[in-house]
TIMISE-271168 format. One line per 10 residues: their letters; for each residue x, y, z of N, C-alpha, C, O. Coordinates in steps of 0.1 Angstrom, whole numbers, plus 5000, padded with zeros to 4 digits. Last residue first. Layout:
<atoms>
A	X:Y:Z:X:Y:Z:X:Y:Z:X:Y:Z ~ ...
</atoms>
This chain:
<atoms>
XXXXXXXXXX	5107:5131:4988:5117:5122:4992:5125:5118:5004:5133:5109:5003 ~ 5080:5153:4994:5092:5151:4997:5100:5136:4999:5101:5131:5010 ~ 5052:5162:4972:5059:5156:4979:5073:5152:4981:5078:5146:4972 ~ 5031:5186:4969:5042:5181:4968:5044:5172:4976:5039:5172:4987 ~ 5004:5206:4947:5008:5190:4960:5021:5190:4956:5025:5191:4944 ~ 4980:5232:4946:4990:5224:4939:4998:5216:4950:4997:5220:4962 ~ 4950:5236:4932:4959:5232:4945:4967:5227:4936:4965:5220:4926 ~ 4937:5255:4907:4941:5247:4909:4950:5248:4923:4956:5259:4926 ~ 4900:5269:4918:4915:5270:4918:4922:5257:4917:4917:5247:4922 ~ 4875:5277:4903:4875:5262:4910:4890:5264:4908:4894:5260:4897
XXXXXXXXXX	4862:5303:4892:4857:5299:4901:4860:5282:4909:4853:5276:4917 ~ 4865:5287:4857:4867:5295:4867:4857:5294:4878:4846:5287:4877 ~ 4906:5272:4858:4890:5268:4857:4882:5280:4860:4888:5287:4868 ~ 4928:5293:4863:4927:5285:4848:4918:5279:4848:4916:5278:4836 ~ 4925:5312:4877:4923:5320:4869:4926:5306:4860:4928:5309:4848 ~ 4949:5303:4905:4941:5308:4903:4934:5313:4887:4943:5320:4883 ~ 4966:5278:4922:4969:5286:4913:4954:5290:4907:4947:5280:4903 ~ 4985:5273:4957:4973:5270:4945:4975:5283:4934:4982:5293:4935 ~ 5006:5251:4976:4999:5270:4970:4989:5260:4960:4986:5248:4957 ~ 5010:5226:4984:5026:5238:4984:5015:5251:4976:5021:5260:4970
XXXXXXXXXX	4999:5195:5008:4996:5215:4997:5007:5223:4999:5013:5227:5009 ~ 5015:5171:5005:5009:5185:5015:5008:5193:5002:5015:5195:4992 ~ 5013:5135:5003:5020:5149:4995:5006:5157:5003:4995:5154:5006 ~ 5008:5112:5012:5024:5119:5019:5020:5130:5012:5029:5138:5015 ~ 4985:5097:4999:4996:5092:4995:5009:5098:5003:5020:5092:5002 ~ 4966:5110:5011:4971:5094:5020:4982:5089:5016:4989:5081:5022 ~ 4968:5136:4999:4972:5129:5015:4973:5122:5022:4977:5122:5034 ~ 4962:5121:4970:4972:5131:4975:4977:5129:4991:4986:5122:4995 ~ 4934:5112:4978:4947:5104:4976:4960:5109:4976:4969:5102:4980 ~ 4917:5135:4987:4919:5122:4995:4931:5114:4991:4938:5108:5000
XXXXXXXXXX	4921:5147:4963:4927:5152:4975:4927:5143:4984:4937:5142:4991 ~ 4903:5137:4947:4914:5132:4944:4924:5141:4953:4936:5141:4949 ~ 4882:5141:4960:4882:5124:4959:4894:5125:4958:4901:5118:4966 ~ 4877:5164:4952:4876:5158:4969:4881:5148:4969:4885:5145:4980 ~ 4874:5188:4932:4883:5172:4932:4884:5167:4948:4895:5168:4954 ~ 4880:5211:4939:4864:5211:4938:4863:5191:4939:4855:5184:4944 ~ 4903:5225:4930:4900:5227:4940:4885:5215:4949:4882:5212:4961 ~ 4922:5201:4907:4912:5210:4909:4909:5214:4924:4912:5205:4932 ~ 4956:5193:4915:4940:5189:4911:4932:5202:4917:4934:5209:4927 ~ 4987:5182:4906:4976:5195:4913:4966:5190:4910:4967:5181:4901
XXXXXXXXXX	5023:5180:4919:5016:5174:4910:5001:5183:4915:5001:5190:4926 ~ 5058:5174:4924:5048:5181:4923:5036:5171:4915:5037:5161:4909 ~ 5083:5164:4943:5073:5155:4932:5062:5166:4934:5057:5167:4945 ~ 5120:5167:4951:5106:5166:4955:5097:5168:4944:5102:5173:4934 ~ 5141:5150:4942:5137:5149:4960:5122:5152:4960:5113:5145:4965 ~ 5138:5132:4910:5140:5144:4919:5135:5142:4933:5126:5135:4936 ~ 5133:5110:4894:5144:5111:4899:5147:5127:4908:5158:5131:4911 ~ 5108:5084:4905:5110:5097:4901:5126:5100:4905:5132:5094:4914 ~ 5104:5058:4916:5110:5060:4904:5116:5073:4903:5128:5074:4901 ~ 5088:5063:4935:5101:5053:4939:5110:5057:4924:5122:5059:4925
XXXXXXXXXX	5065:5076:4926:5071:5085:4939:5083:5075:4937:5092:5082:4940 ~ 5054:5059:4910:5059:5069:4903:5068:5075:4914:5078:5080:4910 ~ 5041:5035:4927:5049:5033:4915:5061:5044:4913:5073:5042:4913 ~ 5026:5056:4940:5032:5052:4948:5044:5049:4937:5054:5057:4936 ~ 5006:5062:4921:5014:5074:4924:5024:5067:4935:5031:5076:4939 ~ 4992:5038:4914:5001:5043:4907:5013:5057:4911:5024:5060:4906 ~ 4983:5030:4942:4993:5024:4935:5003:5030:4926:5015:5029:4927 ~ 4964:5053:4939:4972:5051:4945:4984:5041:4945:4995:5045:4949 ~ 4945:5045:4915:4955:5057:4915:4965:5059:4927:4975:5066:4924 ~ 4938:5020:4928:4948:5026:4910:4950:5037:4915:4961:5037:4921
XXXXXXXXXX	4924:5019:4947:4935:5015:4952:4943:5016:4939:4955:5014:4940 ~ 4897:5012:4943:4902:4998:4942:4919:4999:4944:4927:4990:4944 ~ 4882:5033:4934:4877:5030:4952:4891:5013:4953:4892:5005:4962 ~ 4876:5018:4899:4878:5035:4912:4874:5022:4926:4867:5012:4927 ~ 4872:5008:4878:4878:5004:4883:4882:5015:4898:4892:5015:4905 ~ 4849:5018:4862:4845:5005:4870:4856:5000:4877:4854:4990:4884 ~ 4865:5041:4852:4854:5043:4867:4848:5033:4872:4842:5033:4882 ~ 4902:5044:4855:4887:5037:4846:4876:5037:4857:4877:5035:4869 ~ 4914:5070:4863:4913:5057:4869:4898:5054:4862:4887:5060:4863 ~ 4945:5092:4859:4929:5084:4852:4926:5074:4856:4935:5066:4854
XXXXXXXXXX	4964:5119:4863:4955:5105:4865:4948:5102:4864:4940:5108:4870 ~ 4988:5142:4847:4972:5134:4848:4972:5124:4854:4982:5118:4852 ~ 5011:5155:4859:4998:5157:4852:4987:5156:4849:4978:5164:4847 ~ 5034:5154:4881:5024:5144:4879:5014:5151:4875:5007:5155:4884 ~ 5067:5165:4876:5056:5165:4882:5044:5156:4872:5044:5153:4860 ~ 5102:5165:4893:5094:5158:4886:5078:5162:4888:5074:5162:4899 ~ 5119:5200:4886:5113:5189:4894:5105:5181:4885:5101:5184:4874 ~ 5126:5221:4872:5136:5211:4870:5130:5202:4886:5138:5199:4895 ~ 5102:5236:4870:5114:5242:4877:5123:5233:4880:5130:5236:4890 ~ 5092:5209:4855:5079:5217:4867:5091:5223:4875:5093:5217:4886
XXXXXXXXXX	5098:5185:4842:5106:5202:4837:5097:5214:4842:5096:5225:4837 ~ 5091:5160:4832:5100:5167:4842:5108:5181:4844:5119:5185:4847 ~ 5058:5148:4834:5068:5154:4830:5082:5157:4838:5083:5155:4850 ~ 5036:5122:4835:5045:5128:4846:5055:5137:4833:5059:5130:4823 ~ 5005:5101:4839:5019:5114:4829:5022:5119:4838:5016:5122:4848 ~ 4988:5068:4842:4998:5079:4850:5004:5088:4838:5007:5082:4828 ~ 4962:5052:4844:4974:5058:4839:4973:5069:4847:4965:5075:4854 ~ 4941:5021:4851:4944:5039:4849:4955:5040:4842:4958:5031:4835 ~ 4938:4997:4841:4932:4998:4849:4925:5015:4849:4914:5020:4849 ~ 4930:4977:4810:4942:4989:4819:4929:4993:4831:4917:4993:4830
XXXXXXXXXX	4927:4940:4816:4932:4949:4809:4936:4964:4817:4943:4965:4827 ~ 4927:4916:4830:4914:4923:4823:4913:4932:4816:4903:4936:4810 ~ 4946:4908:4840:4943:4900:4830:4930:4908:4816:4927:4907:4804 ~ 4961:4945:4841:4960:4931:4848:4954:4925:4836:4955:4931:4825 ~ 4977:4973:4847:4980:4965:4837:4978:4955:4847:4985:4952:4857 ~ 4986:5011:4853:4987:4999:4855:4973:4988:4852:4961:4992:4854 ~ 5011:5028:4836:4996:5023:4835:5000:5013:4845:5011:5008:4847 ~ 5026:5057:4824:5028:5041:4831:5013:5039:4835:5004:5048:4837 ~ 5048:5074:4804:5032:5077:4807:5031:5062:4814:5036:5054:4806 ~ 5071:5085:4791:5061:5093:4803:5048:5091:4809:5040:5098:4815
XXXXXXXXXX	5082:5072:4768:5082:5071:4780:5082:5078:4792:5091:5077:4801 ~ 5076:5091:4749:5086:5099:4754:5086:5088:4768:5090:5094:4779 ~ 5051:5086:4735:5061:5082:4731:5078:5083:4735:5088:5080:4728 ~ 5030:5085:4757:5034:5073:4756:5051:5072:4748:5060:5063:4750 ~ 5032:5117:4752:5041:5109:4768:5039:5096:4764:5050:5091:4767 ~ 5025:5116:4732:5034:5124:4732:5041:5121:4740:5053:5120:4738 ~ 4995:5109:4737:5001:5097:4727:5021:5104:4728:5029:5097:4723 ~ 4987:5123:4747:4986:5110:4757:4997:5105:4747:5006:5098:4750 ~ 4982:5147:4736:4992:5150:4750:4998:5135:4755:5008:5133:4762 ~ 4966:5140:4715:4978:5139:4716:4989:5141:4725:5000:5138:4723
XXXXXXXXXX	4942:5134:4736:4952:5120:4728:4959:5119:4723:4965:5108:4721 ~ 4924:5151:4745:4940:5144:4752:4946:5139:4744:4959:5139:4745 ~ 4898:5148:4735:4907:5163:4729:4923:5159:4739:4933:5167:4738 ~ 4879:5130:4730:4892:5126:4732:4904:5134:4728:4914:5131:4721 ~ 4853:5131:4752:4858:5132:4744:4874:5132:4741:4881:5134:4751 ~ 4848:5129:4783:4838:5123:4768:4838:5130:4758:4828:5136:4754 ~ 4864:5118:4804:4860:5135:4803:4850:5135:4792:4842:5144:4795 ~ 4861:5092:4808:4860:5100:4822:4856:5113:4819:4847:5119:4825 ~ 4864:5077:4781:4854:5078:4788:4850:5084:4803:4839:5082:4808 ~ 4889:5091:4773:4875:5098:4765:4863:5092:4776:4853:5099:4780
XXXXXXXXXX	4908:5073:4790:4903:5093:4790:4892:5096:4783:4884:5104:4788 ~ 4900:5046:4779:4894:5052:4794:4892:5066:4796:4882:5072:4800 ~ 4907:5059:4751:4894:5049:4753:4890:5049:4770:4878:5051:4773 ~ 4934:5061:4756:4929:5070:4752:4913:5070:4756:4907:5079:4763 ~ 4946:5032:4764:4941:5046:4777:4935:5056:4770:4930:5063:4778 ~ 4935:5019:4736:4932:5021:4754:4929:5028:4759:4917:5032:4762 ~ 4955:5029:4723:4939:5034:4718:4930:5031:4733:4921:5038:4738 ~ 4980:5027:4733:4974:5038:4735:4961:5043:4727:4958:5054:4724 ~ 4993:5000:4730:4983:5003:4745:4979:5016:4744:4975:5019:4755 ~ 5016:5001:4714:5000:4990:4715:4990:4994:4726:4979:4989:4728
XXXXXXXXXX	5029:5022:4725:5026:5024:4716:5014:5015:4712:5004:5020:4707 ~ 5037:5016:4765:5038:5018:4748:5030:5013:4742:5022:5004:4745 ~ 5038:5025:4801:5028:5018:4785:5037:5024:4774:5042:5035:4774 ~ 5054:5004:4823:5052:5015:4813:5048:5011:4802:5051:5002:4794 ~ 5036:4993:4848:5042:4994:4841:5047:5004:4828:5039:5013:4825 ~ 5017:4978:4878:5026:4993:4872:5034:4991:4863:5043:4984:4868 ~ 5001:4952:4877:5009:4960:4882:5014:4969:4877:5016:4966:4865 ~ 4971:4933:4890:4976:4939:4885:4993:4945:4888:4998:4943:4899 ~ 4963:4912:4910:4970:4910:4902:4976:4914:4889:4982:4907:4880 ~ 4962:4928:4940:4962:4929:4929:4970:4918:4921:4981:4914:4925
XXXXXXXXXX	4964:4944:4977:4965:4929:4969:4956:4931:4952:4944:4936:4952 ~ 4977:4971:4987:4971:4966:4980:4970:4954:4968:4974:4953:4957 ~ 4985:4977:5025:4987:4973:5013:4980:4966:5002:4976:4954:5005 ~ 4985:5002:5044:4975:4994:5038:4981:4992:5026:4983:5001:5017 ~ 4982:5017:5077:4987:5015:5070:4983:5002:5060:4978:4992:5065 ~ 4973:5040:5101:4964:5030:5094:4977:5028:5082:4982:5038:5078 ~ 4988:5049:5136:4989:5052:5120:4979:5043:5113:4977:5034:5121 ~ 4975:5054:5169:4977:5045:5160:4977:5048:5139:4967:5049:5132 ~ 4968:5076:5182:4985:5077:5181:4986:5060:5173:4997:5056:5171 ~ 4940:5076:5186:4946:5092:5185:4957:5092:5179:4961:5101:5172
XXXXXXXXXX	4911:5056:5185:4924:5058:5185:4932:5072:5182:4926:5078:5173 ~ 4889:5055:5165:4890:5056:5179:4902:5053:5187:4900:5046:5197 ~ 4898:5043:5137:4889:5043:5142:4887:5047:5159:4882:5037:5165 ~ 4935:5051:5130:4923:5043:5136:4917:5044:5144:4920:5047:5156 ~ 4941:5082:5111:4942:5073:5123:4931:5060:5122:4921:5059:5114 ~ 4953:5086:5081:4945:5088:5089:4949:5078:5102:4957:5069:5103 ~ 4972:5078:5058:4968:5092:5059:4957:5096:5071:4953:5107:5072 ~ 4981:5056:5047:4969:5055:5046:4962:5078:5050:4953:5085:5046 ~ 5010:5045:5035:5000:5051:5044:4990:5060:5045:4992:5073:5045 ~ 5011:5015:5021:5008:5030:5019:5006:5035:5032:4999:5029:5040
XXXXXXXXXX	5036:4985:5018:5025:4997:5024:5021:5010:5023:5030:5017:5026 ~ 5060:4980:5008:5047:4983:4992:5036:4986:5006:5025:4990:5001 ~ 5077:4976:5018:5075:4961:5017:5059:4965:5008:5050:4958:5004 ~ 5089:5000:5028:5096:4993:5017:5091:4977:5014:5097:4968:5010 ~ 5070:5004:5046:5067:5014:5035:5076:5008:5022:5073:5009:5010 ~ 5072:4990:5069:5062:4986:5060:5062:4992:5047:5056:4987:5037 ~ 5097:4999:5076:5100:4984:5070:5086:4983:5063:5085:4978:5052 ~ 5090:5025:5084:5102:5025:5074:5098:5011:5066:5097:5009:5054 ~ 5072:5015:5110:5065:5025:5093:5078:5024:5083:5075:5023:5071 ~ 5092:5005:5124:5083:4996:5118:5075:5004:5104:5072:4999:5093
XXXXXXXXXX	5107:5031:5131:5113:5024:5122:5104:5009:5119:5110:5002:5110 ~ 5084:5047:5144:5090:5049:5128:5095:5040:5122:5092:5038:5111 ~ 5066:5044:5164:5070:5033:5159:5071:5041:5147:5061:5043:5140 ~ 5053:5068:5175:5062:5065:5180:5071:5057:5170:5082:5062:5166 ~ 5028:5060:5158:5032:5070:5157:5048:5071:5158:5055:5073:5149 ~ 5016:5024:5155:5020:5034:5166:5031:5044:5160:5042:5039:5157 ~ 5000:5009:5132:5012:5011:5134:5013:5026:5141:5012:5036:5134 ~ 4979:4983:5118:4978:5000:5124:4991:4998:5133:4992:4988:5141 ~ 4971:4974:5085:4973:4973:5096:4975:4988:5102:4974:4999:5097 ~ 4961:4954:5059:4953:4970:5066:4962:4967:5080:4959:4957:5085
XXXXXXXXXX	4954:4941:5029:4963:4939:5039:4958:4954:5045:4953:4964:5039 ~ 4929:4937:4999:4936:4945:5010:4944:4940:5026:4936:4934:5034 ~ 4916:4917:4992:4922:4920:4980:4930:4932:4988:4940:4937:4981 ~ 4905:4884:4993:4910:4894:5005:4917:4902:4993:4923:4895:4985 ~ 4896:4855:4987:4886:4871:4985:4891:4884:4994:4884:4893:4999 ~ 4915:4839:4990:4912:4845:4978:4901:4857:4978:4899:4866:4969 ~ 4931:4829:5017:4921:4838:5017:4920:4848:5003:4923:4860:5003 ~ 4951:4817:5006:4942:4813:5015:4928:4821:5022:4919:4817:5030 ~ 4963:4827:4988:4959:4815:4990:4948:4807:4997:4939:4798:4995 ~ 4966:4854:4993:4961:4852:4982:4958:4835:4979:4951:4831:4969
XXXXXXXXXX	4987:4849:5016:4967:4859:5019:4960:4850:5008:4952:4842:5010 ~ 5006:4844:5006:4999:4836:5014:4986:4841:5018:4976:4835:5024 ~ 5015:4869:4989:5011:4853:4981:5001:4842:4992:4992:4835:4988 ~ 5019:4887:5011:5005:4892:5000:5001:4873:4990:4991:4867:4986 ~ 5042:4875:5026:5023:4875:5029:5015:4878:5024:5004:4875:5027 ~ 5065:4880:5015:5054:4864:5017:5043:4866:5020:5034:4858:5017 ~ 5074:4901:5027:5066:4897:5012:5063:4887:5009:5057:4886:4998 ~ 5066:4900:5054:5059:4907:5047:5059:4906:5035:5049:4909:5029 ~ 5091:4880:5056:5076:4877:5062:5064:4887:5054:5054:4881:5049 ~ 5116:4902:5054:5113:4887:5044:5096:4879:5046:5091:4872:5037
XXXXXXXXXX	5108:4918:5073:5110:4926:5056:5104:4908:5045:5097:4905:5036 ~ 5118:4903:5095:5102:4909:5094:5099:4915:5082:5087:4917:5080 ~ 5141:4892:5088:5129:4883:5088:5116:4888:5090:5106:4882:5088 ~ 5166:4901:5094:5155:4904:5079:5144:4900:5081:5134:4906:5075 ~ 5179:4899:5110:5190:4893:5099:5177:4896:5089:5178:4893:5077 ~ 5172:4917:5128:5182:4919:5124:5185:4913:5112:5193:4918:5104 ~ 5160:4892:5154:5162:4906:5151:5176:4911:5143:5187:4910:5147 ~ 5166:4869:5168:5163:4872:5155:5163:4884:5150:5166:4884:5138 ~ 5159:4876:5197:5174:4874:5191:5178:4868:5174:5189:4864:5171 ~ 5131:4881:5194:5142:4895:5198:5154:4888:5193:5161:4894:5185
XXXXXXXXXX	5111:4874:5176:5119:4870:5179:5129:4879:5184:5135:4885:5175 ~ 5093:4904:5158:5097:4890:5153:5110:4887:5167:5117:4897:5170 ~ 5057:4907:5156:5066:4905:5162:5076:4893:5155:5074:4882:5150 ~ 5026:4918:5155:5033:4914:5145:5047:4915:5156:5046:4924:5165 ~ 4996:4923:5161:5005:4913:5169:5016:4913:5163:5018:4901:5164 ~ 4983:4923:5130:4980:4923:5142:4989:4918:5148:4993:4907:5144 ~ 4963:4929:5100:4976:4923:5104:4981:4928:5117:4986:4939:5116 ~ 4932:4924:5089:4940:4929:5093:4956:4924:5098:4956:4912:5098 ~ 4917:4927:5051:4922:4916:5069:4937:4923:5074:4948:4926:5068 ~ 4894:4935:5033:4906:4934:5040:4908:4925:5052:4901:4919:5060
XXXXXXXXXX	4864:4933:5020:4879:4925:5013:4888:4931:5020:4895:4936:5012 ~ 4855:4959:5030:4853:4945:5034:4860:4930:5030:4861:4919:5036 ~ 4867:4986:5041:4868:4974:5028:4866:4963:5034:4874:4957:5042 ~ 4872:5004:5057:4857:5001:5056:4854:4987:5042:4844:4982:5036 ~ 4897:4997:5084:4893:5001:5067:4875:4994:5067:4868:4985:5074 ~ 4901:4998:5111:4911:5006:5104:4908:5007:5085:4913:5014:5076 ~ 4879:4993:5125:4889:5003:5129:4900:5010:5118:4904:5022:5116 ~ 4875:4968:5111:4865:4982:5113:4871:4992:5114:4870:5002:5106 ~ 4885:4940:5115:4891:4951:5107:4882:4962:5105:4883:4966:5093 ~ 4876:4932:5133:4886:4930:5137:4891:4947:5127:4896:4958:5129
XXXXXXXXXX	4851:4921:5120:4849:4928:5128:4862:4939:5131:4861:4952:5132 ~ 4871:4903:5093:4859:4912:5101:4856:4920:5111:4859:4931:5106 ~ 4899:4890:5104:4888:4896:5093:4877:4904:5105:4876:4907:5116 ~ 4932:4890:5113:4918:4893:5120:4912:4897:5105:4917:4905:5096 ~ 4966:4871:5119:4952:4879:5108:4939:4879:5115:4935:4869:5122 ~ 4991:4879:5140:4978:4873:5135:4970:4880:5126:4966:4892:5127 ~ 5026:4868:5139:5018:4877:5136:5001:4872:5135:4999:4861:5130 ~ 5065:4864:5143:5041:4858:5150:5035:4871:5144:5041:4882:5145 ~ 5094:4851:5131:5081:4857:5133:5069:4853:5137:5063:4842:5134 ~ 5108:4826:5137:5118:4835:5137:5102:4853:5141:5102:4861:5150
XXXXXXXXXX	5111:4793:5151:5099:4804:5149:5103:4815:5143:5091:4812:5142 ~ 5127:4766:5138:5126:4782:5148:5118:4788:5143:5117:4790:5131 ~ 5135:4748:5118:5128:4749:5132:5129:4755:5143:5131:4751:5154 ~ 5136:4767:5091:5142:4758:5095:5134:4751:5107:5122:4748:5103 ~ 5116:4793:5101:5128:4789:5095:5136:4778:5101:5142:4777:5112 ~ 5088:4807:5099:5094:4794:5103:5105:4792:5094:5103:4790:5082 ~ 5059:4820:5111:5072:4824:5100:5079:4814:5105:5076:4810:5116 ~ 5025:4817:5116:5041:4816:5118:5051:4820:5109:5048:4824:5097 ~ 4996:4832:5128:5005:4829:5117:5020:4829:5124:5025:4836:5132 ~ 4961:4827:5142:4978:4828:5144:4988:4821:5131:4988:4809:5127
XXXXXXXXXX	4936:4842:5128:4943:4835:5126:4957:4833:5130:4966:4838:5123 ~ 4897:4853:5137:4910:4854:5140:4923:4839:5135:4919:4828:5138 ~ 4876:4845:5142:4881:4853:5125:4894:4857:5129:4900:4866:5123 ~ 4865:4834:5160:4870:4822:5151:4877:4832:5135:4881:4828:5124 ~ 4882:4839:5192:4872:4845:5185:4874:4839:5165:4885:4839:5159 ~ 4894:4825:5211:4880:4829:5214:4875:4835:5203:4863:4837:5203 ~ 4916:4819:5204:4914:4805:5207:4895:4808:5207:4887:4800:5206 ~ 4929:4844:5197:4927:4832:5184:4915:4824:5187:4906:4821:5179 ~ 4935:4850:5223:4924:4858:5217:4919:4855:5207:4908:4859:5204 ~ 4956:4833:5229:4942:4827:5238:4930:4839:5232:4918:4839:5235
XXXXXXXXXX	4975:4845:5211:4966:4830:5207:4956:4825:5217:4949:4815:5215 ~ 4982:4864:5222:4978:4869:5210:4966:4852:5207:4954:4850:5204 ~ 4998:4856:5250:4985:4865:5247:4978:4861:5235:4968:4854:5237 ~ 5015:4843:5228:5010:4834:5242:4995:4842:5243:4984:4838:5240 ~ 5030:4865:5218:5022:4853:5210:5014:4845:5222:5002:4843:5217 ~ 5018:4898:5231:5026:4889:5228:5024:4873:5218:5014:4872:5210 ~ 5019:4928:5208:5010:4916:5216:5016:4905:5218:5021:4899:5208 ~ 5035:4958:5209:5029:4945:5201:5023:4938:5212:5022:4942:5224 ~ 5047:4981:5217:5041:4988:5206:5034:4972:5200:5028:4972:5189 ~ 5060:4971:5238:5056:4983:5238:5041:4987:5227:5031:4993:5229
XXXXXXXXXX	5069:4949:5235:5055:4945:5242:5052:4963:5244:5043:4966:5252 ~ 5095:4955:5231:5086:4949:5222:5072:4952:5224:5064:4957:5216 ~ 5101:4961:5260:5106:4971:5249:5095:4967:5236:5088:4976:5232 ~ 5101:4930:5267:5091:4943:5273:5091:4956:5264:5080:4962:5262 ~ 5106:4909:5242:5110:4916:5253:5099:4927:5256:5090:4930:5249 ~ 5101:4875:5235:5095:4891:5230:5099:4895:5244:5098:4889:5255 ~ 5111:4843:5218:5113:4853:5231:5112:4868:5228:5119:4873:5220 ~ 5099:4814:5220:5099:4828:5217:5102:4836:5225:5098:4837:5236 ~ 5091:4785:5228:5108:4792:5226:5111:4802:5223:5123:4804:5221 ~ 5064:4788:5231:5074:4785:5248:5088:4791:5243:5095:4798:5249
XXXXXXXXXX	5060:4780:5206:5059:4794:5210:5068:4797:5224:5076:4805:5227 ~ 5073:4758:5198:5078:4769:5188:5074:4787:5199:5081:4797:5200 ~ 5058:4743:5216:5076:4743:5219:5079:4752:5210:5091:4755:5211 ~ 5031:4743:5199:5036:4748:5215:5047:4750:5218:5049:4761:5222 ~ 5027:4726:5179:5035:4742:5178:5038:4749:5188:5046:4758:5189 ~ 4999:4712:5175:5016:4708:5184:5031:4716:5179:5042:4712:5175 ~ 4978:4727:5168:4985:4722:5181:4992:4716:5186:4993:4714:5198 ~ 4995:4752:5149:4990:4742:5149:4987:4737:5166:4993:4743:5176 ~ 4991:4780:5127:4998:4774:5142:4984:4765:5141:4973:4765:5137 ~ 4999:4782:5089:4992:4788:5104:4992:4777:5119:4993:4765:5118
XXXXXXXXXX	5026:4791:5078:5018:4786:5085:5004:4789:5095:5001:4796:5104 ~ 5053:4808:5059:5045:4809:5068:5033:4794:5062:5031:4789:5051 ~ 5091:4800:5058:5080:4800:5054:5068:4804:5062:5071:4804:5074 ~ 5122:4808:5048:5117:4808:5058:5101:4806:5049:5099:4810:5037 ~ 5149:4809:5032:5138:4794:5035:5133:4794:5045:5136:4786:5054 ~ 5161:4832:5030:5150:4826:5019:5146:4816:5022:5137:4812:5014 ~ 5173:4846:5044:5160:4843:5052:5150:4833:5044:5139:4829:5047 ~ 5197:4848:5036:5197:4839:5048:5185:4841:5049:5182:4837:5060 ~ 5197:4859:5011:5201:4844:5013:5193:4834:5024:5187:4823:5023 ~ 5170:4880:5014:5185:4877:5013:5189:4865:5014:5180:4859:5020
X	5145:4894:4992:5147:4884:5002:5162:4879:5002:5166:4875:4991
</atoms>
């Protein structure tokens, strides 16, 4: 967040907020791909899972955006802990100095306040609209890899509320992750491959109150590219958004353009995250399970 946007805050709209909205101004170019605020709040005013939110700097509106639970959010995630993000616009002669990058990271702390059982952000962002997919993708949105629910040219995009985070594990933390790998495969013939990359910082976890969630190994010598060898997501912790987190973590870090990594043919689950994460099948490789080829995944920087 840059100087100039750091004393902006969010709200939710009040009834004597009227002269914030009257002084907004959203152009038709806007009104391409959003809702206006005027519109957006007589749909507030009818349906009660609906929330108009402010961004507020100083005394100017600078951003509108509205939160939808429930219903609202069908279309685009089957997580019942999400809420959607809707209408999002910022101010056309605001435009520019940040305030839609500075709004989005304020919003995973303001969900988490006010809506403590919301553990997913979910929004849907028009094809067309790249340079709003650029600002969600640097504000920790995934994308998701699919359309919305009955929709052809709306993207699903989805950020994951945690009070966990990505970090790199050492040497105290490797009877752990050893202790989740033995309990996925059930037994613990890894532990020196695990313990090799904990000591070569190669190996990143991610890490909450309750302890490890998954892990990540990554080598870098896959034809002088970076690639991704294992992932392990504890199984009371799966469907929660770890292994994608983690491979998101690892795609900003990595220091090569493009990021290998493979899973079993027969792995459905973990092809679903591969392509929501951006990475396409580059070949497969035959004759090392048998009868179940490894795919192998890249992705491009």
């Amino acid at each position: 967040m840059s100087e100039e946007t750091a004393s902006i805050r969010l709200k939710f709209l009040e009834e004597n907020d009227d002269h914030l909205i009257e002084r907004y101004t959203i152009t038709k170019e806007q009104l391409r791909y959003t809702k206006s605020p005027m519109d957006s709040i007589e749909l507030v005013k009818q349906d009660k899972n609906r929330y108009a939110i402010l961004a507020i700097d100083g005394d100017k509106l600078v951003t509108f955006f509205v939160l939808h639970e429930k219903e609202g959010v069908k279309p685009y995630s089957s997580n019942k802990q999400s809420i959607l993000i809707r209408a999002f616009s910022t101010d056309f002669y605001e435009q520019g100095k940040g305030y839609a990058k500075a709004t989005l990271q304020l919003l995973p702390d303001f969900v988490t306040k006010h809506f403590p059982h919301i553990n997913e952000l979910v929004l849907g962002v028009n094809l067309p609209n790249t340079a709003a997919q650029a600002l969600y993708k640097k504000c920790g949105f995934v994308d998701e890899g699919k359309m919305a629910v009955g929709f052809t040219d709306i993207k699903v995009m989805s950020y994951y509320i945690s009070e966990s985070q990505v970090i790199e594990a050492c040497m105290e933390q490797f009877e752990e992750i050893c202790a989740i790998d033995q309990d996925v495969i059930g037994d613990f013939s890894r532990s020196e491959t695990i313990r090799t990359a904990v000591q070569e910082k190669r190996c990143l976890i991610q890490q909450s109150e309750q302890g490890i969630a998954g892990f990540l190994i990554f080598t870098n010598d896959f034809f002088d590219n970076n690639f991704i060898s294992l992932i392990i997501v504890k199984p009371s912790e799966r469907r929660k958004g770890v292994a994608t987190a983690l491979l998101a973590f690892y795609v900003e870090m990595a220091d090569t353009r493009k990021i290998f990594s493979s899973t079993n043919q027969s792995n459905t689950s973990m092809h679903k995250v591969f392509e929501a994460a951006g990475f396409v099948k580059s070949g497969y490789i035959e004759n090392l399970d048998d009868d179940d080829p490894e795919i192998i995944y890249v992705k491009m920087k």
